[in-house]
C-alpha positions as CSV (number, residue, x, y, z in Angstrom):
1,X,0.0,0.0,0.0
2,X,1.3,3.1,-0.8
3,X,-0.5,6.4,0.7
4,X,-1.0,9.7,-1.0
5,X,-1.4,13.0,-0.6
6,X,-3.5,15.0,-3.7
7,X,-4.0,19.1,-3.5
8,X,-6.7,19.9,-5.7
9,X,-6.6,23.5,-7.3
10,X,-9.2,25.6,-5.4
11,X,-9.8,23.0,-2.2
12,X,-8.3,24.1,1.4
13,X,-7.8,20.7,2.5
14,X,-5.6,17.9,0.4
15,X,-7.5,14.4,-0.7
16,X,-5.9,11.1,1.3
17,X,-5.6,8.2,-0.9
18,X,-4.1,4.5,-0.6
19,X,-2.8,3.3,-3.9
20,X,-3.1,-0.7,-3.4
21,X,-1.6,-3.2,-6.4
22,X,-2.1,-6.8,-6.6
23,X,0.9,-8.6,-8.9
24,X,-0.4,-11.8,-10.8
25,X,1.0,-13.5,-13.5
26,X,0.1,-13.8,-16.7
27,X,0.0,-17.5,-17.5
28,X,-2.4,-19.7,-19.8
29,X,-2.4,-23.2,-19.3
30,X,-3.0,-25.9,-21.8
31,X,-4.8,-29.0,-21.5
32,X,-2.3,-30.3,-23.8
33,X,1.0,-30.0,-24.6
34,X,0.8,-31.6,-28.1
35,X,-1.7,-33.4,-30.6
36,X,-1.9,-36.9,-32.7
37,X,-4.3,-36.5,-35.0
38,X,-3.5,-40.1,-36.1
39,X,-3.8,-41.0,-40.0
40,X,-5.7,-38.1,-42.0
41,X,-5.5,-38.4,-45.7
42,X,-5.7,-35.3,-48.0
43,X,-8.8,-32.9,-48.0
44,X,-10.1,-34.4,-44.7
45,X,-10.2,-32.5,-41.5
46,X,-9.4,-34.2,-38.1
47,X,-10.0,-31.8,-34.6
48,X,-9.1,-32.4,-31.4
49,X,-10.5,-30.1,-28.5
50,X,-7.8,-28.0,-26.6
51,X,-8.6,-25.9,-23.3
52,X,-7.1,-23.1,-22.7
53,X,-7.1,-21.8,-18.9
54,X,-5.8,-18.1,-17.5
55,X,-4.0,-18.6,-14.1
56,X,-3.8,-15.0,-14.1
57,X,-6.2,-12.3,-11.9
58,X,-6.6,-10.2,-15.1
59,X,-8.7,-10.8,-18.1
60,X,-6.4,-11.9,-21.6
61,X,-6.9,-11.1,-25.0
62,X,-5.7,-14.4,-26.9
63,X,-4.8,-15.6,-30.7
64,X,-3.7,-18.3,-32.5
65,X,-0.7,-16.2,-35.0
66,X,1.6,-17.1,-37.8
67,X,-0.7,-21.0,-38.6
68,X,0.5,-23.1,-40.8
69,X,-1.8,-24.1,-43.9
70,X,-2.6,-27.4,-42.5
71,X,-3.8,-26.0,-39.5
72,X,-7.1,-24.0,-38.5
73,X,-8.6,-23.0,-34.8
74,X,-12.3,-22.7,-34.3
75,X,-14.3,-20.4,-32.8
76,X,-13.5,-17.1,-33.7
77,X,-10.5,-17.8,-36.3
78,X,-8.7,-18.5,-32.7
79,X,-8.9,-15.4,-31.1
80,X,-10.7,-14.1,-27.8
81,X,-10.7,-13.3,-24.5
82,X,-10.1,-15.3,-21.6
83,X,-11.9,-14.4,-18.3
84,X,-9.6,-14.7,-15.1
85,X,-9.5,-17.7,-13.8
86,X,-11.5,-19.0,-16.0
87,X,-11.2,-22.0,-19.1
88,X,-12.8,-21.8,-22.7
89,X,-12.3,-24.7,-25.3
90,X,-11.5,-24.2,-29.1
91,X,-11.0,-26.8,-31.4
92,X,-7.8,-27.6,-33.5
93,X,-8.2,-28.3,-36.9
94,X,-5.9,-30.7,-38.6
95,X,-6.3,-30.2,-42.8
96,X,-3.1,-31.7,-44.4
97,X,-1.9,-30.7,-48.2
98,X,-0.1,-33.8,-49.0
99,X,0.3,-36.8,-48.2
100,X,3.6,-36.6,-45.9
101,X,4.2,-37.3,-42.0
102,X,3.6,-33.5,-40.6
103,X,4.9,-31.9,-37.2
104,X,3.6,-28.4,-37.0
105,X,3.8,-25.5,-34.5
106,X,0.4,-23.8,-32.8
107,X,1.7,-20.5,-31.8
108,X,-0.4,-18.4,-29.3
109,X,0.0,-14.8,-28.2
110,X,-1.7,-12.9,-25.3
111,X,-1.6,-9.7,-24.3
């Protein structure tokens, strides 16, 4: 706590205040820390459900940046706010363009 003292133009006496701050972190936690969609052949979609949880005290802004082709998230295009403390699930959409082994990166950012 941190107390202050405000003089106001045109006021005799000065306004007492106590300036309080709370730290929390900003963390989001996954349900997952990877995905196997299995065997997915080309031009069909496989999803797998992800949750996303904010540890922090404060609400987040999220997105899903910088996707790869094969790779989609549902709702929203993968954006949105997280409440604090609170969990919202998106899906993850697997799409691939050939028919190769893939290992892609989902990227999130928050802010």
């Amino acid at each position: 706590a941190l107390p202050l003292r405000i003089h106001v133009p045109d006021q005799a006496l000065p306004v007492y205040y106590t300036l309080r701050a709370r730290l929390t972190r900003g963390d989001v936690r996954f349900s997952s820390p990877s995905f196997d969609f299995g065997p997915c052949y080309v031009n069909e979609a496989r999803s797998a459900p992800l949750v996303l949880t904010n540890e922090s005290l404060l609400p987040q802004k999220f997105g899903f940046v910088h996707l790869p082709a094969e790779l989609d998230v549902q709702p929203n295009d993968g954006f949105g706010i997280l409440m604090p403390k609170a969990s919202i699930t998106v899906d993850v959409i697997f799409k691939p363009s050939s028919s190769v082994m893939s290992d892609v990166i989902l990227q999130m950012r928050t802010s």
